[in-house]
C-alpha positions as CSV (number, residue, x, y, z in Angstrom):
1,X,69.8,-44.2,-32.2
2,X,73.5,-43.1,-33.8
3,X,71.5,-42.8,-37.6
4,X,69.2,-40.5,-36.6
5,X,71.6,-38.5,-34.8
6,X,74.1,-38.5,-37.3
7,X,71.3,-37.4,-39.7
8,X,70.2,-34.7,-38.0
9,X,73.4,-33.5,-37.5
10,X,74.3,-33.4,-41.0
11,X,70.9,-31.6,-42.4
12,X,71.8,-29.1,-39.7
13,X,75.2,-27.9,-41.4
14,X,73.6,-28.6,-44.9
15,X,71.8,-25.3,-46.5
16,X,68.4,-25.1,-46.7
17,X,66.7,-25.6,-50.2
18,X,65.3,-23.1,-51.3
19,X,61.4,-23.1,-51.1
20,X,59.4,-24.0,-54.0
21,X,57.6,-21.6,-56.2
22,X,54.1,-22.0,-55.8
23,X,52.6,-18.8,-57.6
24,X,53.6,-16.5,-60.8
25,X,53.2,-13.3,-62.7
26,X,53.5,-12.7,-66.4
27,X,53.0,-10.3,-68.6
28,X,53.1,-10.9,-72.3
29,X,55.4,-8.3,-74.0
30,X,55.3,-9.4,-77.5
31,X,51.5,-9.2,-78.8
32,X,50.9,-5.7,-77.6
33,X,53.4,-4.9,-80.1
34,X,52.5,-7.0,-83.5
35,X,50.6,-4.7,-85.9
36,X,46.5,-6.5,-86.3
37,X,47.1,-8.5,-83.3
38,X,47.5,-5.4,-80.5
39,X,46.6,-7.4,-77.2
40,X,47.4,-6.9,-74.0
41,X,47.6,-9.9,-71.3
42,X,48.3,-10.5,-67.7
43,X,48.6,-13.9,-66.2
44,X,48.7,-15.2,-62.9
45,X,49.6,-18.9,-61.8
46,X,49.5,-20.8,-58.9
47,X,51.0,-24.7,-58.7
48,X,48.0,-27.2,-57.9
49,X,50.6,-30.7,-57.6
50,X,53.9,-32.0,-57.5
51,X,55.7,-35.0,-57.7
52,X,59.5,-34.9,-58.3
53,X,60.0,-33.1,-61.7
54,X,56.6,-33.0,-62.5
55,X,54.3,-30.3,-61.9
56,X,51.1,-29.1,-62.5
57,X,50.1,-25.2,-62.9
58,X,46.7,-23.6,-62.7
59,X,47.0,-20.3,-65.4
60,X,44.2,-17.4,-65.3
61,X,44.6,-14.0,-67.5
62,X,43.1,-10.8,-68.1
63,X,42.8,-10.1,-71.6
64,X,42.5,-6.5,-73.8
65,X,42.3,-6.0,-77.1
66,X,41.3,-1.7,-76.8
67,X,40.9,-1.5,-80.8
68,X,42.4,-2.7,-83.7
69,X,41.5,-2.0,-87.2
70,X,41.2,-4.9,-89.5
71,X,41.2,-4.4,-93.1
72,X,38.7,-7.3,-94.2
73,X,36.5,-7.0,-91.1
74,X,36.7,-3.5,-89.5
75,X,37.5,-1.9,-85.8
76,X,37.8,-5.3,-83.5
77,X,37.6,-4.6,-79.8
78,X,37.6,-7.4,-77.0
79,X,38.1,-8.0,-73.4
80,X,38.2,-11.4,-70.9
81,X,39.2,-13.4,-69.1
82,X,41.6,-16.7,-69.6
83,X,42.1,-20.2,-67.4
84,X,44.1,-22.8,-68.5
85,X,46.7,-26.0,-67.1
86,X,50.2,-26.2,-67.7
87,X,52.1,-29.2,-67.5
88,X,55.5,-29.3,-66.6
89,X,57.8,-32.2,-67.3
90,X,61.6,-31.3,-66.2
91,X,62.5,-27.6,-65.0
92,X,61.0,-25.2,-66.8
93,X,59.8,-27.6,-69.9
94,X,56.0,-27.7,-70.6
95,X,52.6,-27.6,-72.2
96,X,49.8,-25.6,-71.6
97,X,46.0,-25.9,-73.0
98,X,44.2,-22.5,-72.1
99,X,40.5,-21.2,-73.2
100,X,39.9,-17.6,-73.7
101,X,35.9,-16.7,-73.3
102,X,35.6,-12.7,-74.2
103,X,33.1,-10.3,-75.1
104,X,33.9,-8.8,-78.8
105,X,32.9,-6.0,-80.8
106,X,33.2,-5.1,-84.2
107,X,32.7,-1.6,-85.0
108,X,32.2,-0.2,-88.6
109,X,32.3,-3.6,-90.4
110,X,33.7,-3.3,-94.1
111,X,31.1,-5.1,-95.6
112,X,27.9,-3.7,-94.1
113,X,28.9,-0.5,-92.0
114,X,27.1,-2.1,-89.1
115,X,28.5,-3.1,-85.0
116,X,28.6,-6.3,-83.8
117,X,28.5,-7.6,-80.6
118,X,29.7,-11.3,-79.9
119,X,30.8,-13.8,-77.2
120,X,33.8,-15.6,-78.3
121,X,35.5,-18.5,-77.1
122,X,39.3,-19.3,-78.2
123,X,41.3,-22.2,-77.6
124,X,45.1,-22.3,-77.6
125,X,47.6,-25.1,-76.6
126,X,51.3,-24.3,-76.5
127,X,54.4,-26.0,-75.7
128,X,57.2,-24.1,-74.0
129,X,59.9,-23.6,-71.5
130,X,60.1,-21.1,-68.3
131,X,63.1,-19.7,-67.7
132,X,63.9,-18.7,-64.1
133,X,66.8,-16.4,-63.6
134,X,68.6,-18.9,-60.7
135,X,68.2,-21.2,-63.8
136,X,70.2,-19.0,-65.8
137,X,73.5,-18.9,-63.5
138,X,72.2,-16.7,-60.8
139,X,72.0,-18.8,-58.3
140,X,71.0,-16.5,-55.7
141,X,68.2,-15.0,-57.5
142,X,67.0,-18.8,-55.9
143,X,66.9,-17.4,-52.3
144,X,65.0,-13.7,-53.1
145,X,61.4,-13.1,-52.8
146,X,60.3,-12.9,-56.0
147,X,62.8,-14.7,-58.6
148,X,62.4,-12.9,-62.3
149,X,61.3,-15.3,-64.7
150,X,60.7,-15.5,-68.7
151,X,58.7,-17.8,-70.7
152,X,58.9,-18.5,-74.3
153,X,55.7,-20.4,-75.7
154,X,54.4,-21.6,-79.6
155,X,51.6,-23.4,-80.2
156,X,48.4,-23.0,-82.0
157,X,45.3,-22.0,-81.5
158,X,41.2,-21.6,-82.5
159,X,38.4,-19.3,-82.8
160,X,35.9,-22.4,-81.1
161,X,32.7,-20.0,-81.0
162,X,31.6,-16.4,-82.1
163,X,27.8,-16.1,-81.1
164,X,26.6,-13.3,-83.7
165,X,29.2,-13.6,-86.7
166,X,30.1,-11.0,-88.8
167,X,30.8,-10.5,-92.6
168,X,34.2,-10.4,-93.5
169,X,35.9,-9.5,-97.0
170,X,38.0,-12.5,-96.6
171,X,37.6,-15.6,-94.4
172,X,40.3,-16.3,-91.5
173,X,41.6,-19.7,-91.5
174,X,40.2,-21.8,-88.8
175,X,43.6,-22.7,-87.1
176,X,46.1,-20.0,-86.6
177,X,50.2,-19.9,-85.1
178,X,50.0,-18.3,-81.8
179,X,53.4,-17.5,-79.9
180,X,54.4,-15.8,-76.2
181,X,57.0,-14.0,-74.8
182,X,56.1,-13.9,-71.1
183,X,58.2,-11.7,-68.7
184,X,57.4,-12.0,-64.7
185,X,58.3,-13.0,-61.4
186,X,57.6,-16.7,-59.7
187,X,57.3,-16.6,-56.0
C-alpha cells in the first residue's frame, strides 16, 4: 500500500514526457534544384510499431517530374506516387526501402523524334538519420505541435521496369547514387 502511494506521488511532481511522434511531413528541397534530375516530392509518414528505440515508419509520396530535357534521350516528364518502410534503430538513425510506380513520357526523343508513353517502376533503399529540432538543443521545440525536423538520406537506387522503352543515344547505368535532403515537421 506505501509503494504505490509513494509512486504515484512522485509521477505526479515529475513532468510529463512528451508524446511520441506518430506522423510526418517532408518535402525534399534538394532534387528540385539539380540540373537533369528536376523533381519535385512530398512525403508523408506515419509510425506503424515501437518497441524501445526501435521503430518502424510507413513512408508515401507524391512525385513530379513537370519536364526535363535530356540530352541522350529527349523531354522526360513523370508523375506518381511512392510507399516505402523505414526502419529506425536509435533516435533519428535508419533505413528505408521505398518503390516509386509512375507514369512517364518522353517527348521528342533524340533518336527517332517520336513520344513515348511508359509505366515505370523505381526502387531506392537509403540509409539516413532524422534530425528533430528538440534533438538539436531545443528542447522545447519537444512540447510544440508540430516539432521541425530534417532528414539527410544516401542510398542507391533502380529503374526495375519501364513498359515501352525508348531509344537513347547513350545507355544509363542500371544502378544509380540517389541522395535526400528532407525538410518537414513530425507531429
Amino acid at each position: 500500500m506505501f509503494l504505490p502511494l509513494l509512486a504515484s506521488l512522485v509521477l505526479a511532481q515529475s513532468p510529463a514526457a512528451p508524446p511520441p511522434r506518430w506522423l510526418g511531413l517532408e518535402l525534399n528541397v534538394v532534387w528540385p534544384l539539380i540540373p537533369g534530375v528536376q523533381y519535385f516530392q512530398a512525403r508523408g509518414t506515419t509510425t506503424l510499431w515501437r518497441a524501445g528505440t526501435l521503430k518502424g515508419d510507413l513512408m508515401f509520396a507524391l512525385n513530379a517530374r513537370p519536364g526535363v530535357f535530356r540530352e541522350n534521350e529527349g523531354t522526360f516528364r513523370e508523375f506518381g506516387p511512392g510507399i516505402g518502410y523505414r526502419q529506425f534503430f536509435w533516435r533519428g538513425l535508419h533505413v528505408e526501402v521505398a518503390a516509386y510506380p509512375t507514369f512517364a513520357r518522353l517527348e521528342r526523343n533524340v533518336v527517332t523524334g517520336a513520344t513515348y508513353d511508359a509505366f515505370t517502376l523505381t526502387l531506392e533503399a537509403y540509409g539516413g538519420y532524422r534530425f528533430l529540432l528538440s534533438e538539436l538543443g531545443v528542447e522545447a521545440a519537444s512540447r510544440w505541435p508540430l516539432e521541425p525536423l530534417i532528414t539527410l538520406q544516401g542510398g542507391v537506387g533502380t529503374n526495375a521496369f519501364l513498359s515501352n522503352p525508348w531509344p537513347t543515344l547513350m545507355p544509363e547505368s542500371p544502378v544509380f547514387a540517389v541522395g535526400s535532403l528532407l525538410v518537414g515537421a513530425a507531429f
